[in-house]
SEKENU-294227 format. One record per residue: residue number from 1; residue in one letter; x, y, z of N, C-alpha, C in turn. Coordinates in nm, 3 decimals, always signed. Example, Ala and Ser with C-alpha at 12.3 -4.5 7.8 and 13.67 -1.06 7.14 Angstrom:
<sites>
{1, a, {+1.319, -0.569, +0.780}, {+1.230, -0.450, +0.780}, {+1.320, -0.330, +0.780}},
{2, s, {+1.285, -0.225, +0.708}, {+1.367, -0.106, +0.714}, {+1.290, +0.003, +0.787}},
</sites>
This chain:
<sites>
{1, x, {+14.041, +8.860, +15.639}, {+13.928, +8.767, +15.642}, {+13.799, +8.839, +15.603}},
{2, x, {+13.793, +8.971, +15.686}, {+13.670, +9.053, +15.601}, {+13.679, +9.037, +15.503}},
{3, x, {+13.777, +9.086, +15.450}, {+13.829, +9.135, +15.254}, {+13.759, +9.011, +15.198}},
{4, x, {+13.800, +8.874, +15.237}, {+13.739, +8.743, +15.132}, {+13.617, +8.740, +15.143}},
{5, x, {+13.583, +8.749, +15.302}, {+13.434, +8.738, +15.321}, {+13.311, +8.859, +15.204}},
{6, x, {+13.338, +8.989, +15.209}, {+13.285, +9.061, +15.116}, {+13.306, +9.000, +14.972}},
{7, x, {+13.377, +8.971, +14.936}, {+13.435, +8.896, +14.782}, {+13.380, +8.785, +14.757}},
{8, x, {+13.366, +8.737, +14.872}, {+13.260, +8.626, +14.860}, {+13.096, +8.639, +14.791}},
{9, x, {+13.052, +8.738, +14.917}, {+12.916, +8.809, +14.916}, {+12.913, +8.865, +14.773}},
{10, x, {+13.003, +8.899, +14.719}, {+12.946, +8.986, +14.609}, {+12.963, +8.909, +14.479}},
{11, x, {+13.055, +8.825, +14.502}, {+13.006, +8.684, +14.403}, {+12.905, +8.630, +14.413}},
{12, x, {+12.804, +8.611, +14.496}, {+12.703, +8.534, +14.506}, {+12.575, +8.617, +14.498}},
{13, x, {+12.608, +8.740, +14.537}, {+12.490, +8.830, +14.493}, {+12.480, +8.873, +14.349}},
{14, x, {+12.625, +8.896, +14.258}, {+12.595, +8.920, +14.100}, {+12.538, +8.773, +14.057}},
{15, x, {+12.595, +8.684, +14.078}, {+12.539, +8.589, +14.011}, {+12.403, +8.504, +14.062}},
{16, x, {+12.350, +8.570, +14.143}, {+12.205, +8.561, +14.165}, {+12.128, +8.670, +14.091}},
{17, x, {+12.203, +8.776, +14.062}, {+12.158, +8.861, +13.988}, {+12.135, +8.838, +13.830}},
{18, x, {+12.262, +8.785, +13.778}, {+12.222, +8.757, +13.649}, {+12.158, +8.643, +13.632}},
{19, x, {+12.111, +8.535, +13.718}, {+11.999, +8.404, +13.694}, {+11.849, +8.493, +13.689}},
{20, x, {+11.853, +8.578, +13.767}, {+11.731, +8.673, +13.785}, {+11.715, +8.740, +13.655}},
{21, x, {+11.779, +8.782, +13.575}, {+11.794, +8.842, +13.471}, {+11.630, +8.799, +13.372}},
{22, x, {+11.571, +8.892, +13.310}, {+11.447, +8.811, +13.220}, {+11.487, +8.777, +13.102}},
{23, x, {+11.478, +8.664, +13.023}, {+11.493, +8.598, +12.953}, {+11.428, +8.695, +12.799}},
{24, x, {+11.466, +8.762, +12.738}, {+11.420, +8.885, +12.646}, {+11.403, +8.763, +12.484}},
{25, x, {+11.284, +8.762, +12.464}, {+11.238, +8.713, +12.362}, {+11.298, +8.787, +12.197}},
{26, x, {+11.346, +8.714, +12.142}, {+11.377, +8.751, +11.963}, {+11.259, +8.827, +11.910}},
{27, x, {+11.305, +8.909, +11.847}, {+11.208, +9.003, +11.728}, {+11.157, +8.893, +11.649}},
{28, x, {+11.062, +8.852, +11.601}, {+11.006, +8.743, +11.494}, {+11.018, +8.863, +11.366}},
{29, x, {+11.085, +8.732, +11.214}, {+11.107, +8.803, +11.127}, {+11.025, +8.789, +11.012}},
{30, x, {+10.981, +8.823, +10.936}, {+10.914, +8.838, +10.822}, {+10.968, +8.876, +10.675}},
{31, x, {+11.058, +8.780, +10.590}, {+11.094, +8.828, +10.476}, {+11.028, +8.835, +10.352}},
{32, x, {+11.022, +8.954, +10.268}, {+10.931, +8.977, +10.171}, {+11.048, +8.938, +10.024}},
{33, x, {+11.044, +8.809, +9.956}, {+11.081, +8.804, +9.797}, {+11.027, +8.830, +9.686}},
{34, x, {+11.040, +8.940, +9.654}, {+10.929, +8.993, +9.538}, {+11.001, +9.082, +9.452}},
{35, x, {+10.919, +9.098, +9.332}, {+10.940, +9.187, +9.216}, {+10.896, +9.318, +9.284}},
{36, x, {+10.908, +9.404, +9.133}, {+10.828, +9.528, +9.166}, {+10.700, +9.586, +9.203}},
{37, x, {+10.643, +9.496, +9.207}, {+10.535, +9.487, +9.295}, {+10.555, +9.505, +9.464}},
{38, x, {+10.634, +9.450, +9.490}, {+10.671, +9.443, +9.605}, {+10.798, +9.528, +9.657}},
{39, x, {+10.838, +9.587, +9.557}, {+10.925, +9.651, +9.570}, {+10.916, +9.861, +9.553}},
{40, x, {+10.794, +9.799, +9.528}, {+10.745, +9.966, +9.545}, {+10.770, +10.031, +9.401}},
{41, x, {+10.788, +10.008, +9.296}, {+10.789, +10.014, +9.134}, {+10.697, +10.183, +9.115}},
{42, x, {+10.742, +10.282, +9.131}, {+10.618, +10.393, +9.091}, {+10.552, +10.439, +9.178}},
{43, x, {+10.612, +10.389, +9.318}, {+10.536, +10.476, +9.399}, {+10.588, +10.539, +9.558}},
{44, x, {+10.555, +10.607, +9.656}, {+10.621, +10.653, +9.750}, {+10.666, +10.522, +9.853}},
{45, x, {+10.764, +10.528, +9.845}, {+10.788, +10.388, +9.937}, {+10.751, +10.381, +10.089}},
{46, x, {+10.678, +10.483, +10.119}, {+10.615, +10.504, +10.247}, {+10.477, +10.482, +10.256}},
{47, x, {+10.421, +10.452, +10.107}, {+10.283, +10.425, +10.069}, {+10.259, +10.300, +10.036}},
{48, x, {+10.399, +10.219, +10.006}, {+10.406, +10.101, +9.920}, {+10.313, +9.986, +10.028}},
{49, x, {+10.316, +9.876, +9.979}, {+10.199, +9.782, +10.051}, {+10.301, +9.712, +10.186}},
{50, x, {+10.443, +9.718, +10.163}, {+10.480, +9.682, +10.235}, {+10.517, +9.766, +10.377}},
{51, x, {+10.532, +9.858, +10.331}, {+10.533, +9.919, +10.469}, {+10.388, +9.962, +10.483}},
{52, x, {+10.318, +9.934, +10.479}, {+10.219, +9.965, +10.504}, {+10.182, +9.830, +10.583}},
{53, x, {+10.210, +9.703, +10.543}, {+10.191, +9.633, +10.641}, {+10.287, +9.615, +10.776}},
{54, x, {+10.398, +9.704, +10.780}, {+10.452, +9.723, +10.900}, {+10.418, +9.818, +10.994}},
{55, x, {+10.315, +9.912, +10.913}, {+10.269, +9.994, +11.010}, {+10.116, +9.924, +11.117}},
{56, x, {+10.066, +9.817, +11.005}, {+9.926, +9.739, +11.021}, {+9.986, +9.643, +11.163}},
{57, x, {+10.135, +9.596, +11.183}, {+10.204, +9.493, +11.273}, {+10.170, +9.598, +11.370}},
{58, x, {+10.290, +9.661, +11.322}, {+10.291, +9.781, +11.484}, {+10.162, +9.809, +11.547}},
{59, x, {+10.124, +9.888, +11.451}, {+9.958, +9.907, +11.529}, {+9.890, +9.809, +11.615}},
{60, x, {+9.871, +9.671, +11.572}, {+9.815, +9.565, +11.604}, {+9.898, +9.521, +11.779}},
{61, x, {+10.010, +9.597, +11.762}, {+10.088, +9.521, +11.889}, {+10.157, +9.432, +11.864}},
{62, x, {+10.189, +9.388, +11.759}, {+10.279, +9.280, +11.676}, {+10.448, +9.303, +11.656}},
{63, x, {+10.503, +9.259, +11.708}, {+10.654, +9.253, +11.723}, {+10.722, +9.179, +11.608}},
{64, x, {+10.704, +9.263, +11.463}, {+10.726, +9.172, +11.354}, {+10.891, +9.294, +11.316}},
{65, x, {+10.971, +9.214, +11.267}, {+11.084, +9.310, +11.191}, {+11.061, +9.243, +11.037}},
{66, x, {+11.042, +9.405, +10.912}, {+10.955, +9.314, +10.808}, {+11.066, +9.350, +10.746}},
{67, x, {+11.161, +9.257, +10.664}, {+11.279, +9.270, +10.552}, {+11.236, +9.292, +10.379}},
{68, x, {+11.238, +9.382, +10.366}, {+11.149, +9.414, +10.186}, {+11.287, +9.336, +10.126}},
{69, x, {+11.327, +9.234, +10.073}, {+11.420, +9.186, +9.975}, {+11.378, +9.180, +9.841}},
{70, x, {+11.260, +9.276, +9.820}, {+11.196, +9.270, +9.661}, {+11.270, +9.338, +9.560}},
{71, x, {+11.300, +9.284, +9.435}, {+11.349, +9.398, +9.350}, {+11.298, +9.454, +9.227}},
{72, x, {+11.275, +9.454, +9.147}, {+11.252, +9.527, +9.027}, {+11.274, +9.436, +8.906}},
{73, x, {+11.183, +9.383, +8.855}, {+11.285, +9.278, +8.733}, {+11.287, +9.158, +8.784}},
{74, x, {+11.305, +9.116, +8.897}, {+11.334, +8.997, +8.997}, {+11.269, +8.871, +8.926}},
{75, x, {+11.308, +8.741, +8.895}, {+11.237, +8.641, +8.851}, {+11.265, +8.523, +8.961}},
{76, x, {+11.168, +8.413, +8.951}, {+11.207, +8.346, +9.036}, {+11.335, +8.273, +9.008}},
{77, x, {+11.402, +8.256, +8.916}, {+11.564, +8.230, +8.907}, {+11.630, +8.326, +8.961}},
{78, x, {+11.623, +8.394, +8.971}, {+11.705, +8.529, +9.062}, {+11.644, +8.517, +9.186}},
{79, x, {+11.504, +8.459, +9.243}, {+11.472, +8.462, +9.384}, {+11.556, +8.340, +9.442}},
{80, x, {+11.543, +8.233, +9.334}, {+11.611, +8.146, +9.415}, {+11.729, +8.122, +9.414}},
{81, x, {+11.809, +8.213, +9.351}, {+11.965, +8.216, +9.374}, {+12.016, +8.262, +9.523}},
{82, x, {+11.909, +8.401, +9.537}, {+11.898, +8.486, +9.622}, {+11.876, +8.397, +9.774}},
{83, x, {+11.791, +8.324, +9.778}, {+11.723, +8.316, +9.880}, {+11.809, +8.217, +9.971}},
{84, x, {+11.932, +8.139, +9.970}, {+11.992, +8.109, +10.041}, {+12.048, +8.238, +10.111}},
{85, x, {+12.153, +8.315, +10.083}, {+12.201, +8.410, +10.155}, {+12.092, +8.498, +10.246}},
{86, x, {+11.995, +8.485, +10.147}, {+11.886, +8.609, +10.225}, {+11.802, +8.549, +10.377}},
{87, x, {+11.823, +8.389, +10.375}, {+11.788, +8.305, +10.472}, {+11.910, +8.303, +10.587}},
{88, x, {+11.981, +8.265, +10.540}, {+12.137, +8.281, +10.641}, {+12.162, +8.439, +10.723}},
{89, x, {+12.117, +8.538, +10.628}, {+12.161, +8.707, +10.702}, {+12.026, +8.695, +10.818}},
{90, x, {+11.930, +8.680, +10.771}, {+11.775, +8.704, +10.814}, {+11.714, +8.647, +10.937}},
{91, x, {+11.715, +8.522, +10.916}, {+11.667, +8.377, +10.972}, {+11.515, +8.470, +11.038}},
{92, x, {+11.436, +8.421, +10.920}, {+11.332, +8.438, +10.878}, {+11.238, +8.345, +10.979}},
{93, x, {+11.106, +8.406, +11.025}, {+11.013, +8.292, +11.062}, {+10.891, +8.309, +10.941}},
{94, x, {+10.859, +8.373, +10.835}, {+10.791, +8.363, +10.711}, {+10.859, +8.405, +10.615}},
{95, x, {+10.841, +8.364, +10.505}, {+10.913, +8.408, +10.369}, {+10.796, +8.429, +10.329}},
{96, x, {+10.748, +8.544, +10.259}, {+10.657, +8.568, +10.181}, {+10.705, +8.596, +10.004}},
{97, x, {+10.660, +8.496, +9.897}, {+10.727, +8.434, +9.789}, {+10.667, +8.538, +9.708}},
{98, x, {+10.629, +8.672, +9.644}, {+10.569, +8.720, +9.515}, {+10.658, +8.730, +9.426}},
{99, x, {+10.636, +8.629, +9.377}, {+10.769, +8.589, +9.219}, {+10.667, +8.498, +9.162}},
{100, x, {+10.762, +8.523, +9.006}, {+10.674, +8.452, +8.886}, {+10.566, +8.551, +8.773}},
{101, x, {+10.588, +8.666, +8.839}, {+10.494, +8.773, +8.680}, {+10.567, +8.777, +8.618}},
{102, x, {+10.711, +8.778, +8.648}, {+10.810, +8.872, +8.516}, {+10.867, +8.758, +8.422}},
{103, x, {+10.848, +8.603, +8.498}, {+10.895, +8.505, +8.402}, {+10.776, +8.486, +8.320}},
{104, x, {+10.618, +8.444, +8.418}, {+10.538, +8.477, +8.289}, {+10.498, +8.576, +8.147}},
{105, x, {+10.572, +8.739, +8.180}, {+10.572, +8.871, +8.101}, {+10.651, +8.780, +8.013}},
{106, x, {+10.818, +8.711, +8.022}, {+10.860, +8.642, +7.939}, {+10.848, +8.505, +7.907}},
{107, x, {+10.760, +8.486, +7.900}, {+10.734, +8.365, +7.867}, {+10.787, +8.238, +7.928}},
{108, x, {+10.864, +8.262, +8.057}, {+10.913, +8.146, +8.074}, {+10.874, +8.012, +8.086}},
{109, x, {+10.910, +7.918, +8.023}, {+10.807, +7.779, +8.024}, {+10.781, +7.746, +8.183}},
{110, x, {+10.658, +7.689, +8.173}, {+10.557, +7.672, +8.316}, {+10.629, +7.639, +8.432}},
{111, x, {+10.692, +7.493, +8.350}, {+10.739, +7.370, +8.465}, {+10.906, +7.465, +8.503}},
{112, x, {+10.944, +7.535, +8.478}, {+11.055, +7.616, +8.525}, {+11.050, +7.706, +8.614}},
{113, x, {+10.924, +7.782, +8.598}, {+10.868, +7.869, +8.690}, {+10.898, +7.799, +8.802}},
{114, x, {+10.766, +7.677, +8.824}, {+10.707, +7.586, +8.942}, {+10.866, +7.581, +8.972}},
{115, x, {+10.942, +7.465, +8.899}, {+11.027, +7.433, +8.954}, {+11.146, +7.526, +9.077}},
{116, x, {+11.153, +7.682, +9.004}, {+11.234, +7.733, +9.079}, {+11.142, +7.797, +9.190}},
{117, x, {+11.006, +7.778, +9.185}, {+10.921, +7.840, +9.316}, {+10.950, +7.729, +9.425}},
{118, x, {+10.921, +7.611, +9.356}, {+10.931, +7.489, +9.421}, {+11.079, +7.479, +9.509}},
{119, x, {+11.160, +7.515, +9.476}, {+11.303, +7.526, +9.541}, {+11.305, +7.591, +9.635}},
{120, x, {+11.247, +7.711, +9.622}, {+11.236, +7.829, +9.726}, {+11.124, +7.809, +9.833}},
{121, x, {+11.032, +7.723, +9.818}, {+10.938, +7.641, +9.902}, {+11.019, +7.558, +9.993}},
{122, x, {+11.112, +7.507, +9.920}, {+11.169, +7.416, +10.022}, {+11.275, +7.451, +10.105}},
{123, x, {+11.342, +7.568, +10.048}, {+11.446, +7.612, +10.109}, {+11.406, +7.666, +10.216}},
{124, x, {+11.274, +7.702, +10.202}, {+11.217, +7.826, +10.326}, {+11.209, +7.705, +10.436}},
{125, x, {+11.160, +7.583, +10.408}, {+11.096, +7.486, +10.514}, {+11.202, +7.472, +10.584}},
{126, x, {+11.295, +7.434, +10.489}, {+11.407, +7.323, +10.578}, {+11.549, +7.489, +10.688}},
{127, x, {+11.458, +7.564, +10.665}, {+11.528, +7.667, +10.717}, {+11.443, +7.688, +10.868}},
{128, x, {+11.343, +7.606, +10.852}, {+11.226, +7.654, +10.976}, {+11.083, +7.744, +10.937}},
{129, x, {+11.170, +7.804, +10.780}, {+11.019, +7.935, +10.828}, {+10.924, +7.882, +10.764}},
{130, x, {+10.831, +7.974, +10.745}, {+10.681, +7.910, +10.700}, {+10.683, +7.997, +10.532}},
{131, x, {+10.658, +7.903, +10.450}, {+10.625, +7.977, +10.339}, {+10.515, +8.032, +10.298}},
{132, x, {+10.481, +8.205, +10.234}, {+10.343, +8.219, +10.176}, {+10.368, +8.251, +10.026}},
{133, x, {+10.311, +8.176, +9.958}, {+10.300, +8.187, +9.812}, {+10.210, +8.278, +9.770}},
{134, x, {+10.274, +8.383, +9.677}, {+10.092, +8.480, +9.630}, {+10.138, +8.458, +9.521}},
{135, x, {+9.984, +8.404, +9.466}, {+9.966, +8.364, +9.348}, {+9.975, +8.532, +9.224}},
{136, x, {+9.954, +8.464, +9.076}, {+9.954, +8.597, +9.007}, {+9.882, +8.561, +8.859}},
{137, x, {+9.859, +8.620, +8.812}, {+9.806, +8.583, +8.672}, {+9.883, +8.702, +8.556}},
{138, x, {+9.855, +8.633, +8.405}, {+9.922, +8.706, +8.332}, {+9.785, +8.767, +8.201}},
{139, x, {+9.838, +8.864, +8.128}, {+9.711, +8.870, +8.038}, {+9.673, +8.746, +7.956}},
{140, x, {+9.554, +8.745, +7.906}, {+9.488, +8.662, +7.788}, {+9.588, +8.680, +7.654}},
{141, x, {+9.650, +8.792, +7.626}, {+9.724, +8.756, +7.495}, {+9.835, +8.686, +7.497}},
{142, x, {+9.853, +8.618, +7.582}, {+9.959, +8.510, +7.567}, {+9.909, +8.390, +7.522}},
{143, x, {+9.808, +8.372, +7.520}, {+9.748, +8.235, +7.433}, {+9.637, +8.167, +7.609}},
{144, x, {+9.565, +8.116, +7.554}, {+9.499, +8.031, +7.656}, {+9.535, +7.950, +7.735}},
{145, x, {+9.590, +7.855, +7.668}, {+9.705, +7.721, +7.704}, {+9.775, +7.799, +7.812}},
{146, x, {+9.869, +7.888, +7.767}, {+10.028, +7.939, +7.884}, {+9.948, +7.980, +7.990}},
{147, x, {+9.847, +8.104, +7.987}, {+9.779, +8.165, +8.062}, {+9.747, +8.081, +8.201}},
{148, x, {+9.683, +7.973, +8.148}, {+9.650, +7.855, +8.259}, {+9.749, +7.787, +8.306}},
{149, x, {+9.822, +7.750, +8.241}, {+9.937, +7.658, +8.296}, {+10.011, +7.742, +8.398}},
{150, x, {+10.037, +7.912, +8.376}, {+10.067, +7.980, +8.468}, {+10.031, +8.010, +8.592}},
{151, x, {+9.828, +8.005, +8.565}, {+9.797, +8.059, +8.658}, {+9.767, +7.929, +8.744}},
{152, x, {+9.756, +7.793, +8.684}, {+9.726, +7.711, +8.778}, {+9.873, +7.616, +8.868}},
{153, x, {+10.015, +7.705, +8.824}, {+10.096, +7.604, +8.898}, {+10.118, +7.709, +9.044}},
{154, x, {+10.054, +7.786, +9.063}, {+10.067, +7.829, +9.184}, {+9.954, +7.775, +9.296}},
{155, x, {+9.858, +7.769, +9.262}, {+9.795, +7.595, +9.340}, {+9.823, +7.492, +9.381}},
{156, x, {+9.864, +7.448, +9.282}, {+9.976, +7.309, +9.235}, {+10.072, +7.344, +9.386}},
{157, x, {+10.115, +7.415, +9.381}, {+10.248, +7.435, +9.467}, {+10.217, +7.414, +9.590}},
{158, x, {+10.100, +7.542, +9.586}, {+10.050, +7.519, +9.768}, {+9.969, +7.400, +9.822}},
{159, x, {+9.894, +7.317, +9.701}, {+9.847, +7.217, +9.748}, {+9.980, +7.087, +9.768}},
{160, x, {+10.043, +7.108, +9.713}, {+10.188, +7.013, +9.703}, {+10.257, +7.019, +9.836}},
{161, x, {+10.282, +7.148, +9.856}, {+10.379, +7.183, +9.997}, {+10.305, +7.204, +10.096}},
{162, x, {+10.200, +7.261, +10.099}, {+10.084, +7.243, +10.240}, {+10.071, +7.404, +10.263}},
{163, x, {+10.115, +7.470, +10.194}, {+10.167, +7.613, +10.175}, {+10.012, +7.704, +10.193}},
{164, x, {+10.032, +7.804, +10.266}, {+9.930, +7.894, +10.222}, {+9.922, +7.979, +10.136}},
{165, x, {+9.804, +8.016, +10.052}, {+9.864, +8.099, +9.898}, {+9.736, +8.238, +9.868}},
{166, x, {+9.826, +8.337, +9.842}, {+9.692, +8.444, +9.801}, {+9.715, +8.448, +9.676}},
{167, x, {+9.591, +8.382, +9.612}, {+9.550, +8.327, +9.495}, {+9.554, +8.394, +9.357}},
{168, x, {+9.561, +8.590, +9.393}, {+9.566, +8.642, +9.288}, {+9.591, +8.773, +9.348}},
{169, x, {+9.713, +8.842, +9.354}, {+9.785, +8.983, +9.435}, {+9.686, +9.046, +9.369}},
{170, x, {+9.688, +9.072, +9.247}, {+9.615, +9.195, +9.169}, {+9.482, +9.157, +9.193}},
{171, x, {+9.407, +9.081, +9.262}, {+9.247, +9.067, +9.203}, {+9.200, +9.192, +9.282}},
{172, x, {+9.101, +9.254, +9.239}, {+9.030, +9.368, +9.252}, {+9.093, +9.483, +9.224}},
{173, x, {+9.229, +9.451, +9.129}, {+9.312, +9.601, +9.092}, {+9.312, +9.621, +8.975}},
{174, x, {+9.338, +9.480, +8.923}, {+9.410, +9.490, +8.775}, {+9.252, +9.547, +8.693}},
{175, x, {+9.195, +9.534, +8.720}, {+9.099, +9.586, +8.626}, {+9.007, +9.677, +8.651}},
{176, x, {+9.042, +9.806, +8.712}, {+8.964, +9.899, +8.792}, {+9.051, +10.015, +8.782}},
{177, x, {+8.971, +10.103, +8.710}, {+9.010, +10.266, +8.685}, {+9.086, +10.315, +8.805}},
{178, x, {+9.184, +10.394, +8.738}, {+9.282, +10.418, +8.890}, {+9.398, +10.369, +8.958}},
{179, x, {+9.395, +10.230, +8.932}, {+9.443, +10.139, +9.020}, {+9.623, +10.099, +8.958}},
{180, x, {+9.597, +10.072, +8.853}, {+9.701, +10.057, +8.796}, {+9.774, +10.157, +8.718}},
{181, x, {+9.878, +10.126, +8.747}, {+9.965, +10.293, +8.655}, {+9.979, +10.241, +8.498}},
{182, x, {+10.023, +10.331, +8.407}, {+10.002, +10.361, +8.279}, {+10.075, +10.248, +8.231}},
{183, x, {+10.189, +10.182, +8.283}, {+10.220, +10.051, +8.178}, {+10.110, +9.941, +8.179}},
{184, x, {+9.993, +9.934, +8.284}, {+9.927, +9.833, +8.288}, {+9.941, +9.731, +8.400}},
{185, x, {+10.113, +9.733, +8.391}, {+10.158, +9.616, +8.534}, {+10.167, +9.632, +8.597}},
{186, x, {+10.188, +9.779, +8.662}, {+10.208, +9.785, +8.812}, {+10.144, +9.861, +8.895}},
{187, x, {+10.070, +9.874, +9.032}, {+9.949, +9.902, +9.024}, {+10.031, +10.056, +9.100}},
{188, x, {+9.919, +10.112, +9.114}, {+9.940, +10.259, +9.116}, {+9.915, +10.273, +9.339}},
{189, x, {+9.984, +10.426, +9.334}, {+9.972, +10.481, +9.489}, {+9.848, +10.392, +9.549}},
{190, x, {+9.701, +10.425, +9.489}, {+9.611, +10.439, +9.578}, {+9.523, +10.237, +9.580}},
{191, x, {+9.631, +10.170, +9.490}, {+9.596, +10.044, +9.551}, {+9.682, +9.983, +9.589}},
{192, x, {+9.780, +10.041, +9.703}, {+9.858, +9.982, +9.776}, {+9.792, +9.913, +9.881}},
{193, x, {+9.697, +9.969, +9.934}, {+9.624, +9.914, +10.044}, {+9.522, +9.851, +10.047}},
{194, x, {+9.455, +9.812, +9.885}, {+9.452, +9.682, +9.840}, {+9.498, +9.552, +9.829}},
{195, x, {+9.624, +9.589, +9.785}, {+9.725, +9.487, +9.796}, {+9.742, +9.428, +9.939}},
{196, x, {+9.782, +9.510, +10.017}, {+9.776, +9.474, +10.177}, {+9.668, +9.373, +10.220}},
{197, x, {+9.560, +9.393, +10.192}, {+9.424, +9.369, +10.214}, {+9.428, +9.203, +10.157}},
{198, x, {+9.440, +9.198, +9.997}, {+9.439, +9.045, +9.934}, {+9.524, +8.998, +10.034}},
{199, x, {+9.680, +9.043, +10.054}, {+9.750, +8.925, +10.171}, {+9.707, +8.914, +10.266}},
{200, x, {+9.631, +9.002, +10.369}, {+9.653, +8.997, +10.516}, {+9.577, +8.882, +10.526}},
{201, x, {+9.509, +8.784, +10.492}, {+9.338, +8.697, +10.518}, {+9.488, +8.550, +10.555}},
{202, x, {+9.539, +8.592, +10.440}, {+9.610, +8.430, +10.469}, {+9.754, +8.484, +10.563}},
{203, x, {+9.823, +8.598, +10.518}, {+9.922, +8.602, +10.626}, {+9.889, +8.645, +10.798}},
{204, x, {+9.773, +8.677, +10.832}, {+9.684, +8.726, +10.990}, {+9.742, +8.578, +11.057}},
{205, x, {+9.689, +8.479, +10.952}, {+9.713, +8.371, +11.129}, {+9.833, +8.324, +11.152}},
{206, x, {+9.970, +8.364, +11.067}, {+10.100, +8.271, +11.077}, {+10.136, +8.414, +11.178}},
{207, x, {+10.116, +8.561, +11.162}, {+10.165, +8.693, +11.206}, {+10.115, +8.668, +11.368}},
{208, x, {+10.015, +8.638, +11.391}, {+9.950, +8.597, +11.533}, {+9.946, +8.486, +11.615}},
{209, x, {+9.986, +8.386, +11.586}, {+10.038, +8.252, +11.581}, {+10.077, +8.246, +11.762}},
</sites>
């Protein structure tokens, strides 16, 4: 009768124990889809903008796990092939979208671009996370016409989807001694933390939320 009686007691004390247990909150995730830009293209990947904004989380006290899924070459037809699986492994609470230079470098017609950004806008929603679009621009020798049509369907998008958008990754790089490395496109070591800087204004309030 002891014997049950203890067996008893100690059933009722573990499992008061594990109701007591604290309820341990998920890592919030942050996935990065990007070209070489984002992928660190030419430079120390310990310098690159992206870890550099994981060091800016940490610091801050921010419990972010940041996934670099950027590659090299990457177009948004390749982001959005990508971005189902990369949503399913991940389960993302932001997708951050930098795609669309390398289809504009090739010319890809406008409404194809949009369209496959536009996919990946939606895929991110209906997954839960929040999308950030960074905008991009291409040179003037592509003609006037393309130039615009490029640079204005990334507006288009965020005013369409409700999206927040940094309007131009390169502004204050692309044209400043230093900044960019010798092909022209990709910006160099010491404006990585530039780059950081153009995103953080619009990604600060979804990261703090």
């Amino acid at each position: 009768m002891h014997t049950i009686s203890t067996f008893v007691r100690s059933l009722v004390i573990a499992a008061f124990a594990m109701v007591s247990l604290p309820v341990l909150a998920s890592q919030n995730t942050l996935l990065v889809v990007g070209d070489s830009i984002s992928a660190a293209y030419g430079v120390p990947s310990e310098t690159a903008w992206v870890e550099l904004l994981r060091e800016r989380l940490s610091g801050q006290g921010l419990d972010w796990q940041v996934v670099n899924a950027s590659i090299s070459g990457e177009t948004t037809d390749g982001g959005l092939r990508r971005l189902p699986g990369l949503l399913e492994k991940n389960d993302p609470d932001i997708v951050v979208i930098e795609l669309g230079g390398n289809d504009g470098l090739r010319g890809f017609p406008p409404n194809v671009i949009e369209s496959n950004l536009a996919g990946m806008i939606e895929l991110a929603q209906d997954s839960g996370a929040v999308p950030l679009l960074v905008g991009m621009q291409i040179p003037p020798n592509y003609g006037q016409r393309y130039t615009r049509m490029f640079a204005d369907l990334f507006p288009t998008l965020s005013d369409r989807y409700g999206v927040p958008l940094v309007p131009f990754f390169l502004d204050g790089i692309y044209d400043q001694d230093g900044l960019m490395q010798g092909d022209g496109i990709h910006p160099t070591e010491e404006a990585q933390p530039l780059l950081l800087d153009n995103i953080w204004p619009r990604l600060e309030p979804l990261v703090v939320d």
